[in-house]
mmJSON file of the N, C-alpha and C atoms, coordinates in Angstrom:
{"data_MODEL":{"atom_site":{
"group_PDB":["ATOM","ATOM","ATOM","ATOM","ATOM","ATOM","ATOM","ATOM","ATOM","ATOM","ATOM","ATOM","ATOM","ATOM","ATOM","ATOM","ATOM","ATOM","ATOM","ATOM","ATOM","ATOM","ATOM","ATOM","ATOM","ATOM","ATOM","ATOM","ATOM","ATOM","ATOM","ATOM","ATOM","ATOM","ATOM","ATOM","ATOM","ATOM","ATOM","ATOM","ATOM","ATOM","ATOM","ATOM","ATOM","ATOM","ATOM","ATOM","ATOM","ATOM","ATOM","ATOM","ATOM","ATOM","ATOM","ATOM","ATOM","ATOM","ATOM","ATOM","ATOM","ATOM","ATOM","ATOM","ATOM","ATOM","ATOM","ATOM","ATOM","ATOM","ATOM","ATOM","ATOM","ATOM","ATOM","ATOM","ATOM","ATOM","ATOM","ATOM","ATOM","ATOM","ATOM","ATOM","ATOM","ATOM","ATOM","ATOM","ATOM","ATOM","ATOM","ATOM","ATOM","ATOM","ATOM","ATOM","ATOM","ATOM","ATOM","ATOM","ATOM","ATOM","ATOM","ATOM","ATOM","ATOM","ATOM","ATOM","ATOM","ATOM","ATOM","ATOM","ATOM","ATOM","ATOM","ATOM","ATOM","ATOM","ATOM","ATOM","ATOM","ATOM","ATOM","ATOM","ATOM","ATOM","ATOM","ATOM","ATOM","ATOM","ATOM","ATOM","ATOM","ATOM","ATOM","ATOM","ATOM","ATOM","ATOM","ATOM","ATOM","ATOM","ATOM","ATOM","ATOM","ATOM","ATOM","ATOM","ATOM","ATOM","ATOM","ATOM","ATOM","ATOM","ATOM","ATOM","ATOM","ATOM","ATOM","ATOM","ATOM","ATOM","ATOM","ATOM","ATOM","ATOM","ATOM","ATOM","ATOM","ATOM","ATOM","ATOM","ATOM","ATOM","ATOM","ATOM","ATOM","ATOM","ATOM","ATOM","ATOM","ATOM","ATOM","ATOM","ATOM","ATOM","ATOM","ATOM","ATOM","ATOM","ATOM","ATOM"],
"id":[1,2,3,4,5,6,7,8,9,10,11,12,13,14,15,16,17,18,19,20,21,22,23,24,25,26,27,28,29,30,31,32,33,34,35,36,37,38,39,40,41,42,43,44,45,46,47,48,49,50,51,52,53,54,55,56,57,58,59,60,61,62,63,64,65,66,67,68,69,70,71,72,73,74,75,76,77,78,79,80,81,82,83,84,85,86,87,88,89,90,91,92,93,94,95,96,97,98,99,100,101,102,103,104,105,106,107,108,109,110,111,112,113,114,115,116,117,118,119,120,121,122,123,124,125,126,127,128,129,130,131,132,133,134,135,136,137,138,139,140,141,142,143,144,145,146,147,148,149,150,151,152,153,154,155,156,157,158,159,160,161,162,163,164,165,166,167,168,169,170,171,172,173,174,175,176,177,178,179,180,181,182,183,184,185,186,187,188,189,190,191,192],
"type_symbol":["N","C","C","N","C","C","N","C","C","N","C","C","N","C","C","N","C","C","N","C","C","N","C","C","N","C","C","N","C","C","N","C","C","N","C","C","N","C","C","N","C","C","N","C","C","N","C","C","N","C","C","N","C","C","N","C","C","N","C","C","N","C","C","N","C","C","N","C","C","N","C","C","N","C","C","N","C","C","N","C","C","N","C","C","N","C","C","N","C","C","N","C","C","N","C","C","N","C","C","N","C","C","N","C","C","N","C","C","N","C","C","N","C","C","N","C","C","N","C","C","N","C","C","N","C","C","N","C","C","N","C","C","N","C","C","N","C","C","N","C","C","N","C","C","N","C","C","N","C","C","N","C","C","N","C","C","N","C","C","N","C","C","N","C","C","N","C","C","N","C","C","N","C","C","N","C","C","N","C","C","N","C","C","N","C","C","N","C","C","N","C","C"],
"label_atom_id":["N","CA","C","N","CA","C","N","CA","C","N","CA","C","N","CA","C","N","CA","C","N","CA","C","N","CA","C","N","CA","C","N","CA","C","N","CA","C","N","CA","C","N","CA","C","N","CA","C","N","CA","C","N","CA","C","N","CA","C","N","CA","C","N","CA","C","N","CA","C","N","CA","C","N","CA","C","N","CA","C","N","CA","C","N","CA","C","N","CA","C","N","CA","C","N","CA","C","N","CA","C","N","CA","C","N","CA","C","N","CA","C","N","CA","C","N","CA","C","N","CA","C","N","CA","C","N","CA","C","N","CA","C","N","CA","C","N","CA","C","N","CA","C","N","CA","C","N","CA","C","N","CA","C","N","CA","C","N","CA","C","N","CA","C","N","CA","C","N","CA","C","N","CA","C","N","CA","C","N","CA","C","N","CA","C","N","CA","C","N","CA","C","N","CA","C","N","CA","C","N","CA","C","N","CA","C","N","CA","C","N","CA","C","N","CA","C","N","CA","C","N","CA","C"],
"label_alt_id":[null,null,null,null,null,null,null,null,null,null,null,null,null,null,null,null,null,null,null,null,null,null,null,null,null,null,null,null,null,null,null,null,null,null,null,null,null,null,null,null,null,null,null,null,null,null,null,null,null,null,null,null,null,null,null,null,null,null,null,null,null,null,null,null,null,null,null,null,null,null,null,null,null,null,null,null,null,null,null,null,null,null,null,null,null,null,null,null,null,null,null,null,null,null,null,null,null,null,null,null,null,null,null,null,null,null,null,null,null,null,null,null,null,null,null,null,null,null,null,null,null,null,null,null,null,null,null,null,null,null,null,null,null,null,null,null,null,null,null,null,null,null,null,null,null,null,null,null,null,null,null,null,null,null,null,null,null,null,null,null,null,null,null,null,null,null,null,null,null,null,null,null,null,null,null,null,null,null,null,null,null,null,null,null,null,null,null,null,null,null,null,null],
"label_comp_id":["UNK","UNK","UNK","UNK","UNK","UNK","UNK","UNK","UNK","UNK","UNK","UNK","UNK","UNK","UNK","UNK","UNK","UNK","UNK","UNK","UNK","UNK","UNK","UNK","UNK","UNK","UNK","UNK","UNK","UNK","UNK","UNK","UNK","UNK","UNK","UNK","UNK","UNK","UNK","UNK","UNK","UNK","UNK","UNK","UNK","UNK","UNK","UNK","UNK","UNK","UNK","UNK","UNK","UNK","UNK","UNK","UNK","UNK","UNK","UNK","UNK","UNK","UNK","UNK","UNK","UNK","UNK","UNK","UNK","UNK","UNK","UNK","UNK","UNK","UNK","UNK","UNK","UNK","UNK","UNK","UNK","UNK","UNK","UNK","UNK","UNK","UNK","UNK","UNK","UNK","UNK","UNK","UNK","UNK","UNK","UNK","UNK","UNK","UNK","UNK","UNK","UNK","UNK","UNK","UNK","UNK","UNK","UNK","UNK","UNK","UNK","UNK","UNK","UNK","UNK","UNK","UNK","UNK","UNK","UNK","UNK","UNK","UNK","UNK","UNK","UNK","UNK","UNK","UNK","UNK","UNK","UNK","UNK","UNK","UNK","UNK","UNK","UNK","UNK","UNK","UNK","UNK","UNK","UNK","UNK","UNK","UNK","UNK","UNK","UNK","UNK","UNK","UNK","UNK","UNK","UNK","UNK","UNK","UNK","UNK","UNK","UNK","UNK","UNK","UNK","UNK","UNK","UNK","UNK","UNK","UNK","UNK","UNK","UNK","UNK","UNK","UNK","UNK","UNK","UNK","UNK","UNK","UNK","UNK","UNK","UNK","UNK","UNK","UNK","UNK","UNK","UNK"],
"label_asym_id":["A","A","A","A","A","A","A","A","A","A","A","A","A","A","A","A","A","A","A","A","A","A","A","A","A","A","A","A","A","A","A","A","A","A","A","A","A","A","A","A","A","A","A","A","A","A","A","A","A","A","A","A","A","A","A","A","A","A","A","A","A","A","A","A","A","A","A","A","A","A","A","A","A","A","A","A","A","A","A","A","A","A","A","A","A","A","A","A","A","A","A","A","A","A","A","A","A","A","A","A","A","A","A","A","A","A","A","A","A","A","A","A","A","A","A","A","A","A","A","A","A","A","A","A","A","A","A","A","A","A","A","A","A","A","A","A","A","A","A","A","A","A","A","A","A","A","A","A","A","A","A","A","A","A","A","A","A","A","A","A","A","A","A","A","A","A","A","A","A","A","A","A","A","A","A","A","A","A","A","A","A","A","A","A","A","A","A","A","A","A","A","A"],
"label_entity_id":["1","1","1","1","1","1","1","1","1","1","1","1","1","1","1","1","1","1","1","1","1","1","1","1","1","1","1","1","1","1","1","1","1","1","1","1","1","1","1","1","1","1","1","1","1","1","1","1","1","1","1","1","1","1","1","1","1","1","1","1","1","1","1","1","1","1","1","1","1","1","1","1","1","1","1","1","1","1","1","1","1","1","1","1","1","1","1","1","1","1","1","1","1","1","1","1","1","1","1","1","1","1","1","1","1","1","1","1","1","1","1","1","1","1","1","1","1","1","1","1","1","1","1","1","1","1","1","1","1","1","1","1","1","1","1","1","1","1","1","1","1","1","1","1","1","1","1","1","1","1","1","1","1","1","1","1","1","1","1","1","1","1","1","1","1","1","1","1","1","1","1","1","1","1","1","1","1","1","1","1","1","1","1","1","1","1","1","1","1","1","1","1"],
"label_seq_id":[1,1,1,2,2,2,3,3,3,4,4,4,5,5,5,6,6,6,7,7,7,8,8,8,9,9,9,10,10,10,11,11,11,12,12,12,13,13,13,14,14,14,15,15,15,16,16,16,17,17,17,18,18,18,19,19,19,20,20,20,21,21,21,22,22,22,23,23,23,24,24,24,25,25,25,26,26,26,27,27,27,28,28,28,29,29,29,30,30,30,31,31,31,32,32,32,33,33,33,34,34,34,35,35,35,36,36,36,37,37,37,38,38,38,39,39,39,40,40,40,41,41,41,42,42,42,43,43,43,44,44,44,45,45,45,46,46,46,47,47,47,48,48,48,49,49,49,50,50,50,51,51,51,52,52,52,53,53,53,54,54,54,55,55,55,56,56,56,57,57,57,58,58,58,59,59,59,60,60,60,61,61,61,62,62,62,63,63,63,64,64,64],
"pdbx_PDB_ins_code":[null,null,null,null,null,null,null,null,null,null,null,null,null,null,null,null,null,null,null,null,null,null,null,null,null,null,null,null,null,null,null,null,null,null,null,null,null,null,null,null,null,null,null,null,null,null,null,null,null,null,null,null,null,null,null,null,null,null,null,null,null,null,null,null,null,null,null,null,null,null,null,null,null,null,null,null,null,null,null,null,null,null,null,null,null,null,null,null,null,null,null,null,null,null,null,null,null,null,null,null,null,null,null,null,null,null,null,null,null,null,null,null,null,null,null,null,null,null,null,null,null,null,null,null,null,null,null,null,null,null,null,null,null,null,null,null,null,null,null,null,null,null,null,null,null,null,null,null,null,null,null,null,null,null,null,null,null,null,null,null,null,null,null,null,null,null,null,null,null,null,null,null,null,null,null,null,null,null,null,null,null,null,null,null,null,null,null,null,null,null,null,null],
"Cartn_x":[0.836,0.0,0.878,0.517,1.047,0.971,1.275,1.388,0.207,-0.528,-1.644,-2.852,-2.85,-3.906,-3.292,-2.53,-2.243,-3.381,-3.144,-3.13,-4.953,-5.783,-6.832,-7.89,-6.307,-7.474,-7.226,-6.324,-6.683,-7.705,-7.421,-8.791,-10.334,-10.465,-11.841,-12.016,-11.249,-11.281,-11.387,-10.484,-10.413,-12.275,-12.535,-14.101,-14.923,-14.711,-15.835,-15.964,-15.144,-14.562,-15.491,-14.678,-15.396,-17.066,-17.095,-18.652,-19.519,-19.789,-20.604,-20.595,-19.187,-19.1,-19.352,-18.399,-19.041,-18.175,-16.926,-16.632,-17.358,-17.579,-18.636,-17.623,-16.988,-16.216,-16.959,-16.806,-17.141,-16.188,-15.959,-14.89,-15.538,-15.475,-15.893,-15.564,-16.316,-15.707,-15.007,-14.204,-12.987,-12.355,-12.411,-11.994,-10.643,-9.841,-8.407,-8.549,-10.281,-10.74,-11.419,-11.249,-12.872,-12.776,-14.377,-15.226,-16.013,-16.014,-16.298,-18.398,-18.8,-20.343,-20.499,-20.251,-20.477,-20.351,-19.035,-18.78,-18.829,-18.072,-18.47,-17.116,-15.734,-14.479,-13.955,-13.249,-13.017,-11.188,-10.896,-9.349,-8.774,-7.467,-6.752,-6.544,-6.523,-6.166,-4.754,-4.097,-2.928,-2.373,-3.479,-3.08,-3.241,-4.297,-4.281,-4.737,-5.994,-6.406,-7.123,-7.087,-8.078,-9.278,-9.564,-10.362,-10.338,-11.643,-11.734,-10.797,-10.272,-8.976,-9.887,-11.004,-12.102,-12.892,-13.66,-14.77,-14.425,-13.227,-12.185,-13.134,-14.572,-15.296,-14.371,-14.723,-14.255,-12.564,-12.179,-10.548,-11.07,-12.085,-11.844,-12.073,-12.436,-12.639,-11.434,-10.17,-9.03,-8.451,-8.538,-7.318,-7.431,-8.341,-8.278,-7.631],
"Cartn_y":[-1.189,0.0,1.249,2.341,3.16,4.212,5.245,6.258,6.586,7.318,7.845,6.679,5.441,4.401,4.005,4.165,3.727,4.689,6.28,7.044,6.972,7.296,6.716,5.607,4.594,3.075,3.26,4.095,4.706,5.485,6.534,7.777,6.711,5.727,5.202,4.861,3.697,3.095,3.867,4.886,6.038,7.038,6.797,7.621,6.764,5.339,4.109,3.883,4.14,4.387,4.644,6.542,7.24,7.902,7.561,8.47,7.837,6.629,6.528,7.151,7.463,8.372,10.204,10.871,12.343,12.773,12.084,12.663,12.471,13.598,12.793,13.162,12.313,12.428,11.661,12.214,11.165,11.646,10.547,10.143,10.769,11.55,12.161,11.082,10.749,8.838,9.929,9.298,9.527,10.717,11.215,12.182,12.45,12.952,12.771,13.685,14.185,14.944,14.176,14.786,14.283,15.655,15.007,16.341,16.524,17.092,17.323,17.634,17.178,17.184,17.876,18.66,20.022,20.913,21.265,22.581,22.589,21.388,21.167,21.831,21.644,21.609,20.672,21.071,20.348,19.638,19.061,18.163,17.136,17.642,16.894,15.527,13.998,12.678,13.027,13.262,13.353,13.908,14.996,15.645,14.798,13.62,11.993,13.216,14.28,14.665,13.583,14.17,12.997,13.862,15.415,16.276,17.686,18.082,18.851,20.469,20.777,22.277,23.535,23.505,24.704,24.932,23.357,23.734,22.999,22.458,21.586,20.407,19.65,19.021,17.421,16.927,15.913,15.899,16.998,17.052,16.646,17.048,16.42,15.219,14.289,13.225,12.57,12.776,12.614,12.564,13.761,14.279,13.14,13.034,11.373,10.753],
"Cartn_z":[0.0,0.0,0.0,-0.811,-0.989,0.26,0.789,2.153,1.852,0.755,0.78,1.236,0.92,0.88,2.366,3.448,4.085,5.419,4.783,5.66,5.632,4.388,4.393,4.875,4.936,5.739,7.01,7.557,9.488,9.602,8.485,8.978,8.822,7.979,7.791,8.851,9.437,10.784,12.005,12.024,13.011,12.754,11.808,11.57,12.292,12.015,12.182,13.68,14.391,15.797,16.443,16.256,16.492,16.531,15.561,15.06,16.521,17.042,18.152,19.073,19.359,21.154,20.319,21.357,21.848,19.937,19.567,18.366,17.193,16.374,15.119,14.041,13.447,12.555,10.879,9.621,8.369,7.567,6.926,5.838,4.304,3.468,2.205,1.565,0.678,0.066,-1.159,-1.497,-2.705,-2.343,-1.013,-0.541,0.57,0.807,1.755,2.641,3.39,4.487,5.161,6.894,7.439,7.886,7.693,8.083,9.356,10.278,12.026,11.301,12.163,11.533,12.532,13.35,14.427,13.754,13.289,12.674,11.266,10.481,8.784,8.597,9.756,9.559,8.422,7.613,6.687,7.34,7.557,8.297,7.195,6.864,5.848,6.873,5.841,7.175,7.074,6.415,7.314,8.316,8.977,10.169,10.99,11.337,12.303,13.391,13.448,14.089,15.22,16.171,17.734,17.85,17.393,17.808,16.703,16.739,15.328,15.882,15.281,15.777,15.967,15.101,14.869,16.26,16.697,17.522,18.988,18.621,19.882,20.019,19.385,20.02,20.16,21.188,21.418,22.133,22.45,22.959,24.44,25.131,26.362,26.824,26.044,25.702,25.317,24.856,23.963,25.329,26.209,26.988,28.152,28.484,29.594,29.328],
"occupancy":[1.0,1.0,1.0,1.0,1.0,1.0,1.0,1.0,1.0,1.0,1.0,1.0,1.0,1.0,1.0,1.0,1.0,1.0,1.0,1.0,1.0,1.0,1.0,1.0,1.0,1.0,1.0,1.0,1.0,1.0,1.0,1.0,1.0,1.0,1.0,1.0,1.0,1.0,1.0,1.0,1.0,1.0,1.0,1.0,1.0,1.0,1.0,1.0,1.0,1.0,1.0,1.0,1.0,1.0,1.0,1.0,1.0,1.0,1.0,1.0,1.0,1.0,1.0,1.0,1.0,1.0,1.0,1.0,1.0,1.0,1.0,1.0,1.0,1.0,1.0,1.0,1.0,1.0,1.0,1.0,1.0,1.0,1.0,1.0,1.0,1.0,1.0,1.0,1.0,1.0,1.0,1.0,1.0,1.0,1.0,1.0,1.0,1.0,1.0,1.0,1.0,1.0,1.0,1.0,1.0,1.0,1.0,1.0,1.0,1.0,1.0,1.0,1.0,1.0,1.0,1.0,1.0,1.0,1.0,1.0,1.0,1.0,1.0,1.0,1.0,1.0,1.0,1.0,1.0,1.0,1.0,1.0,1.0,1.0,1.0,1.0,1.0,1.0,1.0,1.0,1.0,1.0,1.0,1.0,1.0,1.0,1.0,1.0,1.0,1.0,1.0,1.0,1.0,1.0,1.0,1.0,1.0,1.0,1.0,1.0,1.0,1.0,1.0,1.0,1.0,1.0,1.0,1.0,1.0,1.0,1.0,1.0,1.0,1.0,1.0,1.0,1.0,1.0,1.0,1.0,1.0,1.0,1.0,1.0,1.0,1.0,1.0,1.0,1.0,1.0,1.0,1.0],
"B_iso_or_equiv":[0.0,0.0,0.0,0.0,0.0,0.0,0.0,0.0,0.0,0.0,0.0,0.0,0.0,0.0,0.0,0.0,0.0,0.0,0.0,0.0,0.0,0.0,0.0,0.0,0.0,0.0,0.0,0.0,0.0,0.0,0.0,0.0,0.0,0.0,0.0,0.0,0.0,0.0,0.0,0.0,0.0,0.0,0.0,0.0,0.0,0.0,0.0,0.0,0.0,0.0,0.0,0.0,0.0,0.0,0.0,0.0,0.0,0.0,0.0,0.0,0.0,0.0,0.0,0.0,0.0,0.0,0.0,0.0,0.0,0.0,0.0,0.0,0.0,0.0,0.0,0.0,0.0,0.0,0.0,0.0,0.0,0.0,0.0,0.0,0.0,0.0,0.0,0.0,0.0,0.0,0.0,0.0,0.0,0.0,0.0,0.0,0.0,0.0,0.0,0.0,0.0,0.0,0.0,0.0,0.0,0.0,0.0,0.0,0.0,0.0,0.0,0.0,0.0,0.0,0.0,0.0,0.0,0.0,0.0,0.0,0.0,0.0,0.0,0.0,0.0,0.0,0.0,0.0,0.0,0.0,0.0,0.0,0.0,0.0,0.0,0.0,0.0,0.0,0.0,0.0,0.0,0.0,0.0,0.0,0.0,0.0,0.0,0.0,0.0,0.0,0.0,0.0,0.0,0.0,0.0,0.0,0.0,0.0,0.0,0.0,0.0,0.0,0.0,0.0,0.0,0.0,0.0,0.0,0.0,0.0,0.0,0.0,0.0,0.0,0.0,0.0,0.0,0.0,0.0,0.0,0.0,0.0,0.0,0.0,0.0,0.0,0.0,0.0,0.0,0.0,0.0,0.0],
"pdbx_formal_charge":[null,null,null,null,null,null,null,null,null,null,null,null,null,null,null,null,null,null,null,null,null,null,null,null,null,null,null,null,null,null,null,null,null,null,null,null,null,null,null,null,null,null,null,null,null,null,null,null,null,null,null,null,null,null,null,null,null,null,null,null,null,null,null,null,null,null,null,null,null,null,null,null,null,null,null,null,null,null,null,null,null,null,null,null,null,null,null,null,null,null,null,null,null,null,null,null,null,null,null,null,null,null,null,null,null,null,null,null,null,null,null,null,null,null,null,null,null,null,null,null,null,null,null,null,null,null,null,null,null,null,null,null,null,null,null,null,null,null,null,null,null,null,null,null,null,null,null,null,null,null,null,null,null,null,null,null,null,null,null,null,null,null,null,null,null,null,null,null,null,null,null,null,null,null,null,null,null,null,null,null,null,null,null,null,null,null,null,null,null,null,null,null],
"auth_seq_id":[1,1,1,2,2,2,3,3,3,4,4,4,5,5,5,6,6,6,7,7,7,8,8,8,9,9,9,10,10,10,11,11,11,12,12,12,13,13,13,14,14,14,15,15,15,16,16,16,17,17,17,18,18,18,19,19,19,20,20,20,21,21,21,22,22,22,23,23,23,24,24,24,25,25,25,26,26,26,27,27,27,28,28,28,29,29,29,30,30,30,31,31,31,32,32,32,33,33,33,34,34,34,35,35,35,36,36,36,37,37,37,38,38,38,39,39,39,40,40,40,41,41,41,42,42,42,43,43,43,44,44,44,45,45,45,46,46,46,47,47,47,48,48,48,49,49,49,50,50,50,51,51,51,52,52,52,53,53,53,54,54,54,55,55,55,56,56,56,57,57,57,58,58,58,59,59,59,60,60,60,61,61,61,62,62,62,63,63,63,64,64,64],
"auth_comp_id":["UNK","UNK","UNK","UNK","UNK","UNK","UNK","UNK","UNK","UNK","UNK","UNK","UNK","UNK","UNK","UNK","UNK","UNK","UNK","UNK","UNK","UNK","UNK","UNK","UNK","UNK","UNK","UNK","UNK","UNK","UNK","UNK","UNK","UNK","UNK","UNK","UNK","UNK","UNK","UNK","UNK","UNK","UNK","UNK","UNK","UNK","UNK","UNK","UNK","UNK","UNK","UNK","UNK","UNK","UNK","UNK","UNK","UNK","UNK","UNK","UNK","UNK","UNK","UNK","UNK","UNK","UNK","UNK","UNK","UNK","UNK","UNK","UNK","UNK","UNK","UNK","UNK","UNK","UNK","UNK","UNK","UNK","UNK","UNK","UNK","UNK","UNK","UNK","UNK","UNK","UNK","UNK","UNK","UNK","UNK","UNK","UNK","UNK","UNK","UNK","UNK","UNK","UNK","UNK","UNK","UNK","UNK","UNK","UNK","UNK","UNK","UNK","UNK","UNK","UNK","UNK","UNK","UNK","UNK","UNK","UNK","UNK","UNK","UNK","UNK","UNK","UNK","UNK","UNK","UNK","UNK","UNK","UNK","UNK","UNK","UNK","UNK","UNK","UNK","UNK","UNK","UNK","UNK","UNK","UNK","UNK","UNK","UNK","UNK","UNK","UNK","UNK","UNK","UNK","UNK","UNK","UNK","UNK","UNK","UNK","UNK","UNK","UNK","UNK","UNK","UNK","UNK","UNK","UNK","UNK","UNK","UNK","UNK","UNK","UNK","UNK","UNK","UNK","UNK","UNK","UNK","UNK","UNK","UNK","UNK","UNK","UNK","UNK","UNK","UNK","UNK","UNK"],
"auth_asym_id":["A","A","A","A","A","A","A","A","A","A","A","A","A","A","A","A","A","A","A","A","A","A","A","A","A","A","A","A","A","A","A","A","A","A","A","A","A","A","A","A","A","A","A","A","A","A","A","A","A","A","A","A","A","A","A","A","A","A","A","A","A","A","A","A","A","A","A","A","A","A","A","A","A","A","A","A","A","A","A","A","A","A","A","A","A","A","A","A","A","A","A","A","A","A","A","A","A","A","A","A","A","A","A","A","A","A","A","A","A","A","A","A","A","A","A","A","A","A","A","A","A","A","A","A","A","A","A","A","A","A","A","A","A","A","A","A","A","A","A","A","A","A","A","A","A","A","A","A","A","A","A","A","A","A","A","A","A","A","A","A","A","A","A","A","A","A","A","A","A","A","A","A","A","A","A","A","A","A","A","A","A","A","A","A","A","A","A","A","A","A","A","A"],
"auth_atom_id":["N","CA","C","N","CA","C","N","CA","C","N","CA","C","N","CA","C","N","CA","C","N","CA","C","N","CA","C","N","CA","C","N","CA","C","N","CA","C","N","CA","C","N","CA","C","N","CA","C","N","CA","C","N","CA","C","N","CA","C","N","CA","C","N","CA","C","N","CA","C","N","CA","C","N","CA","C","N","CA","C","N","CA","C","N","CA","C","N","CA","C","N","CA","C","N","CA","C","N","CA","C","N","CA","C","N","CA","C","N","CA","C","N","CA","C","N","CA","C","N","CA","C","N","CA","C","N","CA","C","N","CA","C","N","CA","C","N","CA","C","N","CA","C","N","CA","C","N","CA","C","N","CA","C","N","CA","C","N","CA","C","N","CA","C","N","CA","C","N","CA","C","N","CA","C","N","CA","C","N","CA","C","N","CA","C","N","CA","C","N","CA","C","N","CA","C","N","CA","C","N","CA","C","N","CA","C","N","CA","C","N","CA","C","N","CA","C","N","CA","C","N","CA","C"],
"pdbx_PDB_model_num":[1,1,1,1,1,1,1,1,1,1,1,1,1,1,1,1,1,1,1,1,1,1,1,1,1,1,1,1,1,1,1,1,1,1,1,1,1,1,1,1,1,1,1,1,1,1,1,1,1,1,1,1,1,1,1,1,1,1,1,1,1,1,1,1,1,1,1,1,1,1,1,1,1,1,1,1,1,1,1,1,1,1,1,1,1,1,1,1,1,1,1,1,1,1,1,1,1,1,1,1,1,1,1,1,1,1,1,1,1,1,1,1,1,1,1,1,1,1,1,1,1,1,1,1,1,1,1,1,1,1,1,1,1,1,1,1,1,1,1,1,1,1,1,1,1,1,1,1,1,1,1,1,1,1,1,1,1,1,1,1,1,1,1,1,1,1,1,1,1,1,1,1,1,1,1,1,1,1,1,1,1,1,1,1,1,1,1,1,1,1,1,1]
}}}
């Protein structure tokens, strides 16, 4: 797998995770963003964000 297809099959998994608890994260299909469904932050996956930077939702949740 190439870095880009690598970094993609974490963020899916890392979305699929997430989305149940307090973070709401979705994957744009053919897309190399997720998008925070609070604010409609747009987050490149390679930043391997834990919490959206715009609306902080979900950092205190992270920080435990």
């Amino acid at each position: 797998m190439s870095l880009k297809e690598e970094a993609k099959a974490v963020a899916y998994s890392r979305a699929k995770r997430t989305h149940q608890g307090n973070n709401h994260w979705h994957v744009n299909k053919r897309s190399s963003v997720i998008v925070c469904k609070f604010c409609e932050t747009k987050i490149p996956i390679w930043k391997n964000s834990k919490y959206c930077p715009n609306c902080l939702n979900g950092k205190e949740k992270n920080e435990i």
